[in-house]
N, C-alpha and C positions, 0 to 999 in steps of 0.2 A: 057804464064805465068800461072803456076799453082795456083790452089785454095789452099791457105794452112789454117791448122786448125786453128781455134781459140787457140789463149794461154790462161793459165790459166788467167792468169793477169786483162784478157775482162771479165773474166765470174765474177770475184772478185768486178771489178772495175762496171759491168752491176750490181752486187746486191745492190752496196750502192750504185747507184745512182737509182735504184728504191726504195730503204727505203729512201733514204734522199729526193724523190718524196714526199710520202705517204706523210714523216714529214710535211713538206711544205703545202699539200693540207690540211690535220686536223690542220695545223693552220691557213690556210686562213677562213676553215669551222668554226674555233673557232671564229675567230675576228667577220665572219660575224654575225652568231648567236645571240656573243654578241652585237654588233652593232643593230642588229634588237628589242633584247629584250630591251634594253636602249633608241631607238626611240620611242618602242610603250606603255611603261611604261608611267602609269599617271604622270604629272606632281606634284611636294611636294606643298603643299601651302606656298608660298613664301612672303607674305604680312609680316609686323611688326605686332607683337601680339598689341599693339595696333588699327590696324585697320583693324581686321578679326571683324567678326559680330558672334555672337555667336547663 
């Protein structure tokens, strides 16, 4: 059995499925990010104005 070339079609089909990688990984990197900045953010003060101490 011979080796036959690659068709264009692989080389087409190889580009977008390494950009639609990229896509994927900068949104996982986004969520984490955000995720991280949102856990280590102080918490609001949540009490009723009422019973905050001034």
């Amino acid at each position: 059995m011979a080796i036959r070339a690659e068709h264009e079609i692989h080389q087409r089909r190889l580009g977008r499925n390494v950009g639609l990688g990229l896509v994927l990984i900068g949104f996982v990197a986004l969520v984490y990010f955000l995720t991280i900045a949102k856990v280590t953010s102080p918490k609001p003060n949540t009490l009723p104005a009422s019973e905050q101490t001034q």
